[in-house]
N, CA, C and O of each residue as an XYZ file, in Angstrom:
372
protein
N     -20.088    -79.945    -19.864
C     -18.763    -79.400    -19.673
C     -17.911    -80.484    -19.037
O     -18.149    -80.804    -17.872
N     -17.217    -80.902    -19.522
C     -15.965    -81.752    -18.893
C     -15.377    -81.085    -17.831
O     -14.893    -79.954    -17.891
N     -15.444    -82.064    -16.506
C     -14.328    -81.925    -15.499
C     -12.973    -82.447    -15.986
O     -12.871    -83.545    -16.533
N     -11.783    -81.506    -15.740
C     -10.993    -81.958    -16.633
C     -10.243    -82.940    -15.714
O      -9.570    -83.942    -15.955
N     -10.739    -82.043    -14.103
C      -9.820    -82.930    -12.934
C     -10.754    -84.747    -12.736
O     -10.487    -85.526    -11.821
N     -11.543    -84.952    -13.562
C     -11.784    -86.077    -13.577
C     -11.880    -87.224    -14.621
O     -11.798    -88.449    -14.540
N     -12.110    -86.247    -15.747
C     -11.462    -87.014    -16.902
C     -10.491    -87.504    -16.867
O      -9.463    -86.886    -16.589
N     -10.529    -89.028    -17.198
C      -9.258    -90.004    -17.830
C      -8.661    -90.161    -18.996
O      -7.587    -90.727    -19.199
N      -9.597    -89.488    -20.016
C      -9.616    -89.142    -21.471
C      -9.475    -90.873    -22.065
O      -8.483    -91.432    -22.535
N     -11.360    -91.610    -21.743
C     -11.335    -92.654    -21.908
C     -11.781    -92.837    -23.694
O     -11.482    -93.581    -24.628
N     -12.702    -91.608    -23.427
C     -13.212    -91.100    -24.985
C     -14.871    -91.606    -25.283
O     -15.545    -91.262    -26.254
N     -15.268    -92.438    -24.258
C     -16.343    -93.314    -24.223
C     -17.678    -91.918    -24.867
O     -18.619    -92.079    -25.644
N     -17.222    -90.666    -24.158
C     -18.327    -89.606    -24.247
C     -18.356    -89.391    -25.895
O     -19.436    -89.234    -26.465
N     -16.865    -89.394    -26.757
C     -16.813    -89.124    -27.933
C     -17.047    -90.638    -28.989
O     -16.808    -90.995    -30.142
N     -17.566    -91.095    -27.935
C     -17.987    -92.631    -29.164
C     -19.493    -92.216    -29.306
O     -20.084    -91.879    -30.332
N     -20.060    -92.342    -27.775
C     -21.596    -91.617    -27.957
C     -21.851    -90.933    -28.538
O     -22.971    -91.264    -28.926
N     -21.498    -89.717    -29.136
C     -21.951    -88.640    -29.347
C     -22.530    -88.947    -30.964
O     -21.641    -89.304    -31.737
N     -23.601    -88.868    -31.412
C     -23.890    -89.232    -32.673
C     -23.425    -87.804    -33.776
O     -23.343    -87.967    -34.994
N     -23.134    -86.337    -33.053
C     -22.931    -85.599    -33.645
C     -21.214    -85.165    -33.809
O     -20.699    -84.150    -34.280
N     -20.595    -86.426    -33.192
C     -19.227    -86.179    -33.058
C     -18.235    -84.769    -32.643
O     -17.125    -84.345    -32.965
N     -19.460    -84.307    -31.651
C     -18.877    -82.979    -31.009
C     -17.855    -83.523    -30.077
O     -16.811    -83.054    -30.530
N     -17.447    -84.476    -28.697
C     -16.733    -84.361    -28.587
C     -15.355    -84.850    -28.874
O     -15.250    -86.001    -29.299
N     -14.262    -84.114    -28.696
C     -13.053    -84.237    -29.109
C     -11.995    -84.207    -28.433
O     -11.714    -83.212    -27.766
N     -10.920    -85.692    -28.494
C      -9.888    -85.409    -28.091
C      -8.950    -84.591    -28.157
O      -8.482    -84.717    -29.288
N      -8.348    -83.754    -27.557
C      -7.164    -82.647    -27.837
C      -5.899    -83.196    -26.997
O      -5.799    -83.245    -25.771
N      -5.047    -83.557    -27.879
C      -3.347    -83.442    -27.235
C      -2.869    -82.117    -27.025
O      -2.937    -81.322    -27.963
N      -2.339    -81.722    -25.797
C      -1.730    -80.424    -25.647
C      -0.481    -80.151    -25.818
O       0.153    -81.205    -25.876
N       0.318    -79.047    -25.950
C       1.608    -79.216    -25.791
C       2.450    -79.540    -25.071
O       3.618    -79.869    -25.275
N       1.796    -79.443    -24.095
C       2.384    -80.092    -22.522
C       2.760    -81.685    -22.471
O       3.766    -82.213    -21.998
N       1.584    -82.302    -23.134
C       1.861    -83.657    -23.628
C       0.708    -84.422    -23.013
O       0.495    -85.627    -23.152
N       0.092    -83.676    -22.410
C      -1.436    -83.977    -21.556
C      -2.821    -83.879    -22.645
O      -2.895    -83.604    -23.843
N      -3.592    -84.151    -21.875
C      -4.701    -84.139    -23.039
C      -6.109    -83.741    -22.652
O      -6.367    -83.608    -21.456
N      -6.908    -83.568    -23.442
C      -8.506    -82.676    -22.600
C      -9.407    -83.339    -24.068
O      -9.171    -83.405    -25.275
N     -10.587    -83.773    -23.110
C     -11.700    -84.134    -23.985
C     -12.265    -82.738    -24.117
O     -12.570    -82.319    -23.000
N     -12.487    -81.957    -24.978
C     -13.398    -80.708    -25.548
C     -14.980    -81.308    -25.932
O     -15.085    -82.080    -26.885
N     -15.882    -81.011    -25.340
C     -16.975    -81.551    -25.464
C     -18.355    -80.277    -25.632
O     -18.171    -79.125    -25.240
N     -19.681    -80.720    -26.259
C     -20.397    -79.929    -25.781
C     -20.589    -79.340    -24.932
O     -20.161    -79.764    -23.859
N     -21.358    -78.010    -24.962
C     -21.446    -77.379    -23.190
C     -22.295    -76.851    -23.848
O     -22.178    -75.633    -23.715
N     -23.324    -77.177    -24.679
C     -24.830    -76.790    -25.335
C     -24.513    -74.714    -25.534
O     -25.232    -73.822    -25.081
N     -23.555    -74.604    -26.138
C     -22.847    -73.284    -26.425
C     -23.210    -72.323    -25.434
O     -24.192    -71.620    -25.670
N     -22.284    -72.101    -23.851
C     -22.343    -71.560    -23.382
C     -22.369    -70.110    -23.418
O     -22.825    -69.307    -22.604
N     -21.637    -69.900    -24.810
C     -21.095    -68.721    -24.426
C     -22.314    -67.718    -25.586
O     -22.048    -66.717    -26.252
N     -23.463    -68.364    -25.481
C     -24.511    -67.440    -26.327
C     -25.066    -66.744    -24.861
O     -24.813    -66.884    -23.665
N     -26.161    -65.743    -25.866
C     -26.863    -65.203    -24.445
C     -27.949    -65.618    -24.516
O     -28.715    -65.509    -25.473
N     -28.125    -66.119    -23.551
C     -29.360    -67.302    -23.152
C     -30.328    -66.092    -22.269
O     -31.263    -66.674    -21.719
N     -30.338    -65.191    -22.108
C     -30.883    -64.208    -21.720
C     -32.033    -63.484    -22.768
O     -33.173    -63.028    -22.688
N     -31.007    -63.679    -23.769
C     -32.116    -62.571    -25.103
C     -32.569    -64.028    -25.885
O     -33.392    -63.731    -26.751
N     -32.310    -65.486    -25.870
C     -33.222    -66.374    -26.179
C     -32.332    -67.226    -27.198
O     -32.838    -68.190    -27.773
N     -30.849    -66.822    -27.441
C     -30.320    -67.322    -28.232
C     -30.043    -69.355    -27.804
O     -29.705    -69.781    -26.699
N     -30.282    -70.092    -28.881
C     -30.160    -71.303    -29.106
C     -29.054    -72.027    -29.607
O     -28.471    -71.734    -30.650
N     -28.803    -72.849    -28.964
C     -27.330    -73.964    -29.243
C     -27.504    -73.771    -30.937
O     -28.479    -73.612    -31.672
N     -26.089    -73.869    -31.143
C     -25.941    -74.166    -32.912
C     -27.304    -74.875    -33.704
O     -28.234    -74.518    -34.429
N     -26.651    -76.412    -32.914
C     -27.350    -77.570    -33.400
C     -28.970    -77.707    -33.278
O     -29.618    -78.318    -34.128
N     -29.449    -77.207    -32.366
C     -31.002    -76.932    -32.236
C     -31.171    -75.710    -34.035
O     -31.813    -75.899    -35.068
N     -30.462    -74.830    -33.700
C     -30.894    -74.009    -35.055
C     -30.796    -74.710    -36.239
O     -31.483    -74.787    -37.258
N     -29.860    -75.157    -35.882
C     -29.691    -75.778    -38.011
C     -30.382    -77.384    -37.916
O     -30.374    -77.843    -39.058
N     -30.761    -78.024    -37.285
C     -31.429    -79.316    -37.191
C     -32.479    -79.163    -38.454
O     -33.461    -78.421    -38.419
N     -32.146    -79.904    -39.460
C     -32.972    -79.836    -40.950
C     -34.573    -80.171    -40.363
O     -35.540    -79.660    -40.930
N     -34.692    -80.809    -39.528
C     -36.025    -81.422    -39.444
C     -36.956    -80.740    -38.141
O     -38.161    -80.880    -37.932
N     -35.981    -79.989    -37.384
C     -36.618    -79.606    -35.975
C     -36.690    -80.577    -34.889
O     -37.593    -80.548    -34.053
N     -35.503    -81.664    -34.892
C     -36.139    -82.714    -33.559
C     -35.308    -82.145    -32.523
O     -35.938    -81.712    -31.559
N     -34.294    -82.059    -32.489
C     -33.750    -81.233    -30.850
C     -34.292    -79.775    -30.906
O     -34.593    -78.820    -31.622
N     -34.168    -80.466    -29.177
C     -34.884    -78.976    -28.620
C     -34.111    -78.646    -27.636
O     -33.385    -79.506    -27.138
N     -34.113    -77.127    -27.084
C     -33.341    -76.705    -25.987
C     -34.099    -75.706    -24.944
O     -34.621    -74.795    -25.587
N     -34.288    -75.604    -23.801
C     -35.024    -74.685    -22.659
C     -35.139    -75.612    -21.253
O     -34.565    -76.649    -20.918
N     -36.016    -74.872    -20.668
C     -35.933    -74.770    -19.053
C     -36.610    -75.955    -19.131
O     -37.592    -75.970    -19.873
N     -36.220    -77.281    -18.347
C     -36.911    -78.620    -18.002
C     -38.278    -78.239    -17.953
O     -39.201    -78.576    -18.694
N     -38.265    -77.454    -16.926
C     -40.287    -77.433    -17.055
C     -40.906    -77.450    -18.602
O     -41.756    -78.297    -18.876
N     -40.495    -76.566    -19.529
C     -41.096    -76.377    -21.148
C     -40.407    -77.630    -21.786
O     -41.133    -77.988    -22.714
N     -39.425    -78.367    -21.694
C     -39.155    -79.469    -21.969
C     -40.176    -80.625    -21.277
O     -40.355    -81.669    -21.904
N     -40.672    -80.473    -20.310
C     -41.370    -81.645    -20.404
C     -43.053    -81.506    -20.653
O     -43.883    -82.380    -20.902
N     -43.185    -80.178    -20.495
C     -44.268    -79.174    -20.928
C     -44.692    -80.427    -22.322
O     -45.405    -81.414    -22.505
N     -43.645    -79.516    -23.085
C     -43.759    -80.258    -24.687
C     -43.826    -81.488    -24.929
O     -44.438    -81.786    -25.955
N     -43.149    -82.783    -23.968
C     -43.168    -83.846    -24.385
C     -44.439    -84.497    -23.915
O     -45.006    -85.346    -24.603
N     -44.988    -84.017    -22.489
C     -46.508    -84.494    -22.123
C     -47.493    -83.878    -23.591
O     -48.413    -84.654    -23.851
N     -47.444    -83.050    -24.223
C     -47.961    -82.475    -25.305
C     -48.056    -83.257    -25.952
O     -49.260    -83.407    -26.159
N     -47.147    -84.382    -26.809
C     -46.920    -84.967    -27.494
C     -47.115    -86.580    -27.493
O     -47.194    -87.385    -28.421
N     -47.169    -86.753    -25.872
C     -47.712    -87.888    -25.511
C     -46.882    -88.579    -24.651
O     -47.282    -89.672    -24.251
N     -45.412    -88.015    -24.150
C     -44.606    -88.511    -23.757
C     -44.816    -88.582    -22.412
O     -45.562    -87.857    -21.753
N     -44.045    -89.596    -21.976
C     -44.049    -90.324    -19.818
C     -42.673    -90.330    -19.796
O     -41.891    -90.510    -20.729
N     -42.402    -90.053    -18.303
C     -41.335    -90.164    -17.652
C     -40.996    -91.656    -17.326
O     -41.460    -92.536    -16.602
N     -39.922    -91.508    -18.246
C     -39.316    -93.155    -17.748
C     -39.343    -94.138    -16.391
O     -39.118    -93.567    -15.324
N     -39.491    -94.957    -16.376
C     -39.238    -95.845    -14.790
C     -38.518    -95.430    -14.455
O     -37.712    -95.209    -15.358
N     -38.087    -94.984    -13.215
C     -36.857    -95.469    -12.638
C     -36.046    -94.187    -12.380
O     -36.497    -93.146    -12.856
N     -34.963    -94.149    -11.718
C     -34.053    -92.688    -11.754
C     -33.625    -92.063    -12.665
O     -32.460    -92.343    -12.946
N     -34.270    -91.024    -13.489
C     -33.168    -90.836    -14.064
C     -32.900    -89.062    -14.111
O     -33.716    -88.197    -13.792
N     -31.685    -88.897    -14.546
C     -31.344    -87.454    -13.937
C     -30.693    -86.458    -15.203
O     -29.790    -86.946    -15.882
N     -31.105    -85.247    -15.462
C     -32.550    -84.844    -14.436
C     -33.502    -85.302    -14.813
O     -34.434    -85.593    -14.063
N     -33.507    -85.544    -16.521
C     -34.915    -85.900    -16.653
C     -35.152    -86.629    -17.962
O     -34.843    -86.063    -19.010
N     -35.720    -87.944    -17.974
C     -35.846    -88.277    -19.371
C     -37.323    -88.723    -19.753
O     -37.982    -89.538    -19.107
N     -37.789    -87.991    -21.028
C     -38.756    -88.666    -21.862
C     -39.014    -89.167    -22.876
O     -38.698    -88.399    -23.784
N     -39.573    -90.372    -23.359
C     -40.214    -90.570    -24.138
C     -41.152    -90.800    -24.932
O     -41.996    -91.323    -24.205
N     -41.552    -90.755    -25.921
C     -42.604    -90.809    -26.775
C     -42.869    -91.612    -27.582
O     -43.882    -91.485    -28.270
């Protein structure tokens, strides 16, 4: 979710994004807001519902849940926690 009170609207987040979710918006005001993922908040994550992009992923490589079953799965698979800080959590395989 974009802080909007800290965004500069440099766009750096919408170069990264390989799925070109986020997006610059000009307002009418004449101001502007990066619109970005927020891994679709507004499902109910209660009854188990999943981000868009996890569902339709042709191949199954993103995944979405509670860090613990995220790293559950990647020790499964063979994956280590990177050197070093990183937040909250990164693995690879």
């Amino acid at each position: 979710v974009v802080d909007e009170e800290l965004c500069i609207g440099c766009k750096t987040c919408a170069s990264a994004c390989p799925f070109e979710v986020p997006q610059y918006v000009e307002l009418e005001d004449g101001g502007f807001r990066m619109d970005k993922c927020d891994t679709c908040l507004s499902l109910g994550r209660e009854d188990g519902e999943m981000p868009h992009c996890v569902l339709t992923c042709p191949v199954q490589a993103l995944h979405f849940g509670p860090l613990s079953e995220m790293e559950a799965a990647a020790k499964k698979k063979g994956g280590a926690r990177m050197e070093g800080e990183t937040t909250p959590s990164v693995y690879v395989s």
